[in-house]
SEFIZA-3560 file (N, C-alpha, C; in Angstrom, 3 decimals):
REM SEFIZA-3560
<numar><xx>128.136</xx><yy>110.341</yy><zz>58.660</zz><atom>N</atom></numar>
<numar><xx>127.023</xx><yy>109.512</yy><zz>58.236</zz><atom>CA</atom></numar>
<numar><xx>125.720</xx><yy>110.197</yy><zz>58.633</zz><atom>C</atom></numar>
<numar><xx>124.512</xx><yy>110.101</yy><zz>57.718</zz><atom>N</atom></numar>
<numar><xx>123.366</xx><yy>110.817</yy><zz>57.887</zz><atom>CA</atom></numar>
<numar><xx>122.427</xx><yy>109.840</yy><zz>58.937</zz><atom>C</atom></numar>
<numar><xx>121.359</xx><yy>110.095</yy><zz>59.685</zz><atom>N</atom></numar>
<numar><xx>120.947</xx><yy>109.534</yy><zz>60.003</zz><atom>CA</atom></numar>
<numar><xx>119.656</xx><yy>108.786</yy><zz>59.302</zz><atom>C</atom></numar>
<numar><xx>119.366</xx><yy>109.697</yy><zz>58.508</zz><atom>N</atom></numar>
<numar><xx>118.097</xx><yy>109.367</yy><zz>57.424</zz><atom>CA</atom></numar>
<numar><xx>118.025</xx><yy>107.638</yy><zz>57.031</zz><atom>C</atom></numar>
<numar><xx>119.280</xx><yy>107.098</yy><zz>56.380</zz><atom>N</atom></numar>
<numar><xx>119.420</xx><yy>105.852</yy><zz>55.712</zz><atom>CA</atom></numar>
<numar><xx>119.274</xx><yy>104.799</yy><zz>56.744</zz><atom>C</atom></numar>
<numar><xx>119.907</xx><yy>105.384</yy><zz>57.943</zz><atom>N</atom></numar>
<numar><xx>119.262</xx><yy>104.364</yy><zz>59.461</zz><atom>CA</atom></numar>
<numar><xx>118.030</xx><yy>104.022</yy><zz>59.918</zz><atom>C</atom></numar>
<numar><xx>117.310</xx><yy>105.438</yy><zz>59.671</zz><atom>N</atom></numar>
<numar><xx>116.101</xx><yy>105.121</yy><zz>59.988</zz><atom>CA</atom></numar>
<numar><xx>115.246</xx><yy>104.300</yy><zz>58.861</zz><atom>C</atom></numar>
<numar><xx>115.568</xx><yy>104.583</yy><zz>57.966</zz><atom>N</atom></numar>
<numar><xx>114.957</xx><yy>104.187</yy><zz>56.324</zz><atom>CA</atom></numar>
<numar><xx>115.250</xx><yy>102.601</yy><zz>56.320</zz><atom>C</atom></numar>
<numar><xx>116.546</xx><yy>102.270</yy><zz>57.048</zz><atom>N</atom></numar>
<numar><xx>116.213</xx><yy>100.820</yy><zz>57.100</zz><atom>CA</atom></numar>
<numar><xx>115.972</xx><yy>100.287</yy><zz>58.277</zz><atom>C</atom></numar>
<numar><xx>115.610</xx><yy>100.666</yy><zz>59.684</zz><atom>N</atom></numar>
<numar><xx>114.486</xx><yy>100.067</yy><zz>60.653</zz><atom>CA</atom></numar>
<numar><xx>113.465</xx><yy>100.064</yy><zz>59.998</zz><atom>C</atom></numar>
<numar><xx>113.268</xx><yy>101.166</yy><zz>59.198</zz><atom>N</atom></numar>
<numar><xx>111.370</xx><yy>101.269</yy><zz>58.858</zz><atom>CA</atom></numar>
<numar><xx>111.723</xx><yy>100.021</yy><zz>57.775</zz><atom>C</atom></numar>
<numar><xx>112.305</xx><yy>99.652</yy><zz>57.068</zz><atom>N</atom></numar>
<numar><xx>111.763</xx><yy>98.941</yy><zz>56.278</zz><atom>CA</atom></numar>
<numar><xx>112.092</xx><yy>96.886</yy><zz>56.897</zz><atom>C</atom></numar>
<numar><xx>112.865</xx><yy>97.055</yy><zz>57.616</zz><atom>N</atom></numar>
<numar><xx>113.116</xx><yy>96.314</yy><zz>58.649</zz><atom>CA</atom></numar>
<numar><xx>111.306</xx><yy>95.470</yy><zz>59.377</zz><atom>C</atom></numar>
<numar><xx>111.227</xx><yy>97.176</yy><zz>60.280</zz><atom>N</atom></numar>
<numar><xx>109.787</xx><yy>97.033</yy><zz>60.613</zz><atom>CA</atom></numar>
<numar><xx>108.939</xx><yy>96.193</yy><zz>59.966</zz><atom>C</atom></numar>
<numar><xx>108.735</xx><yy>96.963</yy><zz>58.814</zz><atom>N</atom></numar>
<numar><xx>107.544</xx><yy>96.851</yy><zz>57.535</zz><atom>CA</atom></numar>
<numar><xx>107.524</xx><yy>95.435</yy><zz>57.352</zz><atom>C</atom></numar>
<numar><xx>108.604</xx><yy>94.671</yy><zz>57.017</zz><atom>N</atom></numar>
<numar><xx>108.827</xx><yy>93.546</yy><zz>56.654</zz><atom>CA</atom></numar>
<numar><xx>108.221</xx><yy>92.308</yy><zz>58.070</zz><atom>C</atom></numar>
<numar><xx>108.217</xx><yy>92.618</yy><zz>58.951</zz><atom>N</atom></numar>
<numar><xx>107.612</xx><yy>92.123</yy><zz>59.915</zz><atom>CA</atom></numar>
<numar><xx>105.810</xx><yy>92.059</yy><zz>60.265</zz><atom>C</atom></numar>
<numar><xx>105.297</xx><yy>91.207</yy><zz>60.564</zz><atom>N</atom></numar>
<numar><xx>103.714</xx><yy>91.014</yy><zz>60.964</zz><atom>CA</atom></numar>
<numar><xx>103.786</xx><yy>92.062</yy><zz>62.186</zz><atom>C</atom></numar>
<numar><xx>102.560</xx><yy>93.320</yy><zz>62.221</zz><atom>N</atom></numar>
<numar><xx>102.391</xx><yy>94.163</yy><zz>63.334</zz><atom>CA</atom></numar>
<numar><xx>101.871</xx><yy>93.188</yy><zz>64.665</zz><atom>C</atom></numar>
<numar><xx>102.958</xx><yy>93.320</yy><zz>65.607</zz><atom>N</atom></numar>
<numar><xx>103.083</xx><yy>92.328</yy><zz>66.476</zz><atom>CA</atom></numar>
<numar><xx>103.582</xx><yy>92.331</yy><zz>67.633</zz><atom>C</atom></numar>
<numar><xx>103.030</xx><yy>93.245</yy><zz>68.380</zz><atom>N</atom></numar>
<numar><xx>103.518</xx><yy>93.602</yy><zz>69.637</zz><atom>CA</atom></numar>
<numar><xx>103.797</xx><yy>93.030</yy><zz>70.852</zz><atom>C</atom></numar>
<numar><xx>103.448</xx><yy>91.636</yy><zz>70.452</zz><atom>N</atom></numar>
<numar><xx>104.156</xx><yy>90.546</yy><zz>71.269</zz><atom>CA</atom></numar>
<numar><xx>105.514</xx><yy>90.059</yy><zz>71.102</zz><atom>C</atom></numar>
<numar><xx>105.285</xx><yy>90.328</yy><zz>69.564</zz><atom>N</atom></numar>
<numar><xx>106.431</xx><yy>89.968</yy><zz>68.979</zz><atom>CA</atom></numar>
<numar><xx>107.867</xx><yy>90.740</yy><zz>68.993</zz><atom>C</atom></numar>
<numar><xx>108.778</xx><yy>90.194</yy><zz>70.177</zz><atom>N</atom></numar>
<numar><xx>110.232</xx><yy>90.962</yy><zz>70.764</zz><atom>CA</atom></numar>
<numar><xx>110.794</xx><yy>91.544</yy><zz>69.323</zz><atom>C</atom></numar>
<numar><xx>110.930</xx><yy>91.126</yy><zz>68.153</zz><atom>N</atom></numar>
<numar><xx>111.473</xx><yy>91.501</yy><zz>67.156</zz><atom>CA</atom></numar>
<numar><xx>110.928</xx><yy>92.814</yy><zz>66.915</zz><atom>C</atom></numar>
<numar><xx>109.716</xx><yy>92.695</yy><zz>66.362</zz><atom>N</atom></numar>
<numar><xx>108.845</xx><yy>93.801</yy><zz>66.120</zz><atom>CA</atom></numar>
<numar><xx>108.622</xx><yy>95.122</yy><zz>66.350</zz><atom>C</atom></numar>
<numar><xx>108.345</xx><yy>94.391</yy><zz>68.060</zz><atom>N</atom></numar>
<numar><xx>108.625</xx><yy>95.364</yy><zz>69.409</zz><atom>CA</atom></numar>
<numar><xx>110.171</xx><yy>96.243</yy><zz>69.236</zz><atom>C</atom></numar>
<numar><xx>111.385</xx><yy>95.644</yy><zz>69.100</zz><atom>N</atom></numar>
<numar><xx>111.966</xx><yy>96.351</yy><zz>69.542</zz><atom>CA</atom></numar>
<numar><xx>112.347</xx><yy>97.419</yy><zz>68.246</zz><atom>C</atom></numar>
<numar><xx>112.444</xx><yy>96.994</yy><zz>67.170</zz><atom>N</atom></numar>
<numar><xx>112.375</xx><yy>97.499</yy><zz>65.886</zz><atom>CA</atom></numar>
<numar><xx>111.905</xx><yy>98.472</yy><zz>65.716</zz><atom>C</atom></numar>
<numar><xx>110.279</xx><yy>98.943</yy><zz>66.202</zz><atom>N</atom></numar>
<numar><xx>109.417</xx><yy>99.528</yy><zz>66.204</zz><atom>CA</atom></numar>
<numar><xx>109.783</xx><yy>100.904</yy><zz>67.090</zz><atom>C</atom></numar>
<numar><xx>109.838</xx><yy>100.347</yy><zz>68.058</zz><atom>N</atom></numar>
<numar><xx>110.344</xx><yy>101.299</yy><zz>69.429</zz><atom>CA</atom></numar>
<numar><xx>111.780</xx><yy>101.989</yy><zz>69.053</zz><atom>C</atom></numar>
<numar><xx>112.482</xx><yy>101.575</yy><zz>68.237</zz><atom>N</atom></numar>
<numar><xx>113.806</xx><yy>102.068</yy><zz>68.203</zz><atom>CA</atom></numar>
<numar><xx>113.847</xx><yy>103.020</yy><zz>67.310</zz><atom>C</atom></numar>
<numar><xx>112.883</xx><yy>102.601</yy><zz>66.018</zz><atom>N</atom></numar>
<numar><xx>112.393</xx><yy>103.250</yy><zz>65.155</zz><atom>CA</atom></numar>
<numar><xx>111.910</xx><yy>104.670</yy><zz>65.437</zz><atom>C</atom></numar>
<numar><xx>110.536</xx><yy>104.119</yy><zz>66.147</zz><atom>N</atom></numar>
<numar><xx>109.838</xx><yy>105.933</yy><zz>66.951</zz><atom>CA</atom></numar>
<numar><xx>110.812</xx><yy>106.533</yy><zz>67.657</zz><atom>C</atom></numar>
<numar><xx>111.745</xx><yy>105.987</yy><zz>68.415</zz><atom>N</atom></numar>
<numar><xx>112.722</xx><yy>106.632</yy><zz>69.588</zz><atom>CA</atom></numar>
<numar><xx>113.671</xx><yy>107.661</yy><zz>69.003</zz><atom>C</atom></numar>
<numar><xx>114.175</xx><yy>107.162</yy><zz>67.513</zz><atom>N</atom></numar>
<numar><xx>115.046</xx><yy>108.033</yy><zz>66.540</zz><atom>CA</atom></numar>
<numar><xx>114.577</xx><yy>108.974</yy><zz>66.125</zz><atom>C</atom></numar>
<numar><xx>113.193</xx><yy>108.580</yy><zz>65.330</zz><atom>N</atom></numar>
<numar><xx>112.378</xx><yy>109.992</yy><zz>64.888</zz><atom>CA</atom></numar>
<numar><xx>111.954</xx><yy>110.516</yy><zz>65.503</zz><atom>C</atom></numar>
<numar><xx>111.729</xx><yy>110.893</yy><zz>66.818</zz><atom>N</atom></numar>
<numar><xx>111.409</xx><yy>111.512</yy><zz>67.738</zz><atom>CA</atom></numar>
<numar><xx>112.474</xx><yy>112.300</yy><zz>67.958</zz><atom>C</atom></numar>
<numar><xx>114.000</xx><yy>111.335</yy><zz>67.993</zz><atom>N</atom></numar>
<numar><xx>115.438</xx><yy>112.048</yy><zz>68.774</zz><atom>CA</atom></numar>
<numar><xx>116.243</xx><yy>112.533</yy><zz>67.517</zz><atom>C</atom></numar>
<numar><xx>115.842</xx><yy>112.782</yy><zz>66.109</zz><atom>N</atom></numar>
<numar><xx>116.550</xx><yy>112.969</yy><zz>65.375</zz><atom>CA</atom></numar>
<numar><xx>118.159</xx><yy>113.555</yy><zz>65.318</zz><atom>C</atom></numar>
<numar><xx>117.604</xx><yy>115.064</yy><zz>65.475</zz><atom>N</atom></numar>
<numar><xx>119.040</xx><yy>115.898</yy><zz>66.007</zz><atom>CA</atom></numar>
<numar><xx>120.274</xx><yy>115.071</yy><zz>67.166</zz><atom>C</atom></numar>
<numar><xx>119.143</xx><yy>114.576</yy><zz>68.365</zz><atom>N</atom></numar>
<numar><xx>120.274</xx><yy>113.567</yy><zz>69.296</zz><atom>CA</atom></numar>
<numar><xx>120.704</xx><yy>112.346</yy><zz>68.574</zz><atom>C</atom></numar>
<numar><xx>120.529</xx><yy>111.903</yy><zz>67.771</zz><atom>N</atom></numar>
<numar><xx>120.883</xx><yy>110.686</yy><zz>67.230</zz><atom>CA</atom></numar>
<numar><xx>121.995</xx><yy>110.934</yy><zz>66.121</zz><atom>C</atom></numar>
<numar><xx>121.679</xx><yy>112.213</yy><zz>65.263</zz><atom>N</atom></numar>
<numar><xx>122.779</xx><yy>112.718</yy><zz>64.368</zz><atom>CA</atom></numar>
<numar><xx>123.958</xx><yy>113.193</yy><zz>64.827</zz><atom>C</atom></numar>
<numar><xx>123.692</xx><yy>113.739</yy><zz>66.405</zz><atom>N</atom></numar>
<numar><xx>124.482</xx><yy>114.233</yy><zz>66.902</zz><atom>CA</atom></numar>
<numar><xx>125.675</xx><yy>112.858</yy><zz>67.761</zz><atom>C</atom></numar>
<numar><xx>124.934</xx><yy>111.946</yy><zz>68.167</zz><atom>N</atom></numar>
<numar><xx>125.799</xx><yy>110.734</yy><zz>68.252</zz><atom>CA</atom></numar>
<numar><xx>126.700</xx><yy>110.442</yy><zz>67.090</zz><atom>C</atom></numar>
<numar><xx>126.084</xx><yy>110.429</yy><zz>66.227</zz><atom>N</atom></numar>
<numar><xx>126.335</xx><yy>109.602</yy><zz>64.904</zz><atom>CA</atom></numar>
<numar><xx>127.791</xx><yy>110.307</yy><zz>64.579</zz><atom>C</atom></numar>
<numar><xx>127.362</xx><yy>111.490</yy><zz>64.460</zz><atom>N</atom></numar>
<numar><xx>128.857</xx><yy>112.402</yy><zz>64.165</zz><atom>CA</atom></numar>
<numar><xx>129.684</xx><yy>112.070</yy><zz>65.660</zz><atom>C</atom></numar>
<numar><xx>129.857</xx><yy>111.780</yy><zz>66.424</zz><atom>N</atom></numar>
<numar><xx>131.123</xx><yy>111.814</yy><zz>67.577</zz><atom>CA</atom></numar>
<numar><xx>131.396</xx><yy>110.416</yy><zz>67.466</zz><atom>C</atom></numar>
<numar><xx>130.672</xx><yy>108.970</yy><zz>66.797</zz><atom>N</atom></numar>
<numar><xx>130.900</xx><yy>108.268</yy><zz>67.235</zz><atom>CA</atom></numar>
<numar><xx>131.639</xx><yy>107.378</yy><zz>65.677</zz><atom>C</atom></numar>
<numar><xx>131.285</xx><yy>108.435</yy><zz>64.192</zz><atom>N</atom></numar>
<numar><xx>131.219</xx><yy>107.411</yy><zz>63.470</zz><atom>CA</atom></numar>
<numar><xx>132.195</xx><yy>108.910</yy><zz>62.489</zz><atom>C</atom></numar>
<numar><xx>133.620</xx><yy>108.351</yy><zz>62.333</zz><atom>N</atom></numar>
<numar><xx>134.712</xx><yy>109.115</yy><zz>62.030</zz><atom>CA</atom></numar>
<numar><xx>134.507</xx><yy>109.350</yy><zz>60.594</zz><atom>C</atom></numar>
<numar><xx>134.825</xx><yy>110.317</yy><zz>59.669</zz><atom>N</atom></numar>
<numar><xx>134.928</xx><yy>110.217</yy><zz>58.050</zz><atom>CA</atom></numar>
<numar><xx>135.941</xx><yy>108.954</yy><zz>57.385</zz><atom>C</atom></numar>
<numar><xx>136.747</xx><yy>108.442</yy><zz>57.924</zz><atom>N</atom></numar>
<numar><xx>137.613</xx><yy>107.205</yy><zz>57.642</zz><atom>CA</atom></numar>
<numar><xx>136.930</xx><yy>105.900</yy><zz>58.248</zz><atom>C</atom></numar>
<numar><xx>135.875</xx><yy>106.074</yy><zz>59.106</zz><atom>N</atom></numar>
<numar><xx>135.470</xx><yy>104.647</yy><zz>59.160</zz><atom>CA</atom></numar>
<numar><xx>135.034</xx><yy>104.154</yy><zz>57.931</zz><atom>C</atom></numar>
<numar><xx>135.206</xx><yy>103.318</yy><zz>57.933</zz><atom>N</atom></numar>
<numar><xx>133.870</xx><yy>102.196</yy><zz>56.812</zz><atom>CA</atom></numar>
<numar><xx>132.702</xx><yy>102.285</yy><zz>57.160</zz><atom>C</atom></numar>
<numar><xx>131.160</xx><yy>102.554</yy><zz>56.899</zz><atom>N</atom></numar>
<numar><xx>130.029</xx><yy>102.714</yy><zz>56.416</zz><atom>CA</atom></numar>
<numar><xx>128.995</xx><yy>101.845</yy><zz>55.428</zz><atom>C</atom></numar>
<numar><xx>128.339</xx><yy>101.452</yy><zz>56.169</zz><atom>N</atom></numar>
<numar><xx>127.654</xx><yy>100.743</yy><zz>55.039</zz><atom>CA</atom></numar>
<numar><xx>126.692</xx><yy>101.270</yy><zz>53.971</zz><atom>C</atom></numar>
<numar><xx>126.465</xx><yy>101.010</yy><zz>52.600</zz><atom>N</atom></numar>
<numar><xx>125.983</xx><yy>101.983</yy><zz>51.382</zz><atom>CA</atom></numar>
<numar><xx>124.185</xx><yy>101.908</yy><zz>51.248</zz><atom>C</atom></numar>
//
């Protein structure tokens, strides 16, 4: 699994939310968001040890 489509739906996740940094939703969305694109390679590199070619995947 790529990591691209993960991030593509926090961001749009995000987006869909009022900018709201009080707001725990927002907040954490946001943060998890920057934390990936920042960690790209580490996050792809999870992704592959943790997520098998026979699992199920969502489209």
């Amino acid at each position: 699994m790529k990591v691209e489509p993960i991030l593509a739906e926090l961001n749009r996740q995000r987006a869909d939310l009022n900018k709201d940094p009080t707001d725990i939703e927002w907040f954490a969305l946001h943060h998890a968001f920057c934390f990936i694109s920042y960690h790209l390679a580490d996050f792809q590199k999870y992704l592959d040890e943790v997520v098998k070619p026979s699992d199920p995947t969502p489209h």
